[in-house]
C-alpha positions, 0 to 999 in steps of 0.5 A, spaced: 498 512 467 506 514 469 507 516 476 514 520 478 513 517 484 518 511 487 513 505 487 513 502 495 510 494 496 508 495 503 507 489 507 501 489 512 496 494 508 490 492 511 493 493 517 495 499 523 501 501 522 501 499 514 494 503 513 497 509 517 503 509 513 499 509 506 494 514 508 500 519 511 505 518 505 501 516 499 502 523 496 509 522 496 510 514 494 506 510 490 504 504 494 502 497 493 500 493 497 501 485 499 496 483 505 491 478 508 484 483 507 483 487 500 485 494 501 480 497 495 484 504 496 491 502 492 492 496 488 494 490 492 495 482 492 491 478 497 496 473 501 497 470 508 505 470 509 
């Protein structure tokens, strides 16, 4: 599936500010995300950097 929405790699997902800005801009961004906790609402990669 296509999305004609720019993809955004945010780092931080599972966290404050990167959940915040994932919940409030998800209609206009499609996001994924690189994080220490699995964020099962968008598609993400586990990693402790």
């Amino acid at each position: 599936m296509s999305s004609d929405k720019p993809k955004v790699l945010i780092t931080g997902a599972s966290g404050l500010i990167g959940g915040l800005t994932w919940r409030n801009l998800g209609h206009k961004y499609e996001f994924s995300g690189l994080n220490r906790r699995a964020v099962p609402e968008i598609p993400n990669t586990q990693a402790d950097i």
